[in-house]
C-alpha positions, 0 to 999 in steps of 0.5 A: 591184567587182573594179575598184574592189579592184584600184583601191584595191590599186594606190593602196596599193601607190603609196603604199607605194613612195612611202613607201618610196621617200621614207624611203630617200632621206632615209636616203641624203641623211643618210648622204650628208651624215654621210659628207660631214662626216666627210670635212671633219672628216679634212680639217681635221685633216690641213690645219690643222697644215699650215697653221699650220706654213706661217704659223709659216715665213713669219713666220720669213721675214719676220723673218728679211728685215727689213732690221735682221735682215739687216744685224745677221746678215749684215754681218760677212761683208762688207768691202765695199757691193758684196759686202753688197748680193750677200750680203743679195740672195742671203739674201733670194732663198734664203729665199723660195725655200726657204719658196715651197711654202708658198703652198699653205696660205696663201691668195692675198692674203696670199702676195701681200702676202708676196711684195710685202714681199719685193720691197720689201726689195729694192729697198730694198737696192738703192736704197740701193746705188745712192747709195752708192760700190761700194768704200765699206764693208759699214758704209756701205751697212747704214747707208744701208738704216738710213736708208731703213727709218727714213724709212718710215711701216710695212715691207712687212714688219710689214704682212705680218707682220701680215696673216699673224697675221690669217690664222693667226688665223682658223683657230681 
């Protein structure tokens, strides 16, 4: 009789630890999972500004390099092709330079297609540069890179643009 109360003590006791064991796993997986959660939630609310602040610079960018924008801001300052091709490399390189840090809030692809946009507005730049004399004026030049932007079907840069706002969108 001793055997089977001692039998019978222990059984409950199993139970009981596992019962107890069980509820209080569950309690530290659901804390586990809330904290989890809450951390995400901070998370997004730190991120989310930064990210949307990234997006709002490079759409600036890209408008900023398209070769209209360019030539109407910037050929003023030059007489010559040569000095308004070194004046519109130079804009173009100081802006991707002083917006590339925001490749951290903007996913891979999309900074790649950023950052392709950019290249070809430059060898847009220097193509044209190319057909036209070095001591013709900044006039000539701004008109030949006219010509070249004109004959495309879409710019690099309206493509960014619009993958850009696909992604900025994508947040909310």
């Amino acid at each position: 009789m001793e055997l089977n109360s001692l039998v019978t003590i222990v059984i409950c006791v199993l139970i009981v630890t596992a019962g107890s064991y069980m509820s209080i796993r569950a309690i530290v997986k659901s804390y586990t999972e809330k904290k989890v959660w809450e951390h995400r939630i901070a998370h997004q609310q730190l991120i989310t500004p930064l990210r949307i602040q990234a997006g709002e610079r490079m759409c600036l960018f890209l408008e900023r390099i398209t070769p209209n924008n360019l030539i109407v801001r910037l050929s003023s300052s030059a007489t010559t092709a040569l000095e308004l091709h070194q004046l519109l490399l130079r804009e173009i390189r100081e802006e991707f330079n002083h917006n590339v840090a925001q490749q951290i809030y903007i996913g891979t692809d999309t900074w790649d297609i950023i950052r392709n946009a950019k290249e070809e507005v430059i060898t847009i730049i220097n193509l044209a540069s190319q057909d036209v004399a070095k001591d013709a004026s900044a006039g000539e030049l701004a008109r030949e890179i006219m010509k070249r932007v004109i004959a495309q079907e879409s710019s690099a840069t309206s493509i960014a643009l619009a993958t850009l706002k696909k992604e900025m969108q994508e947040l909310f």
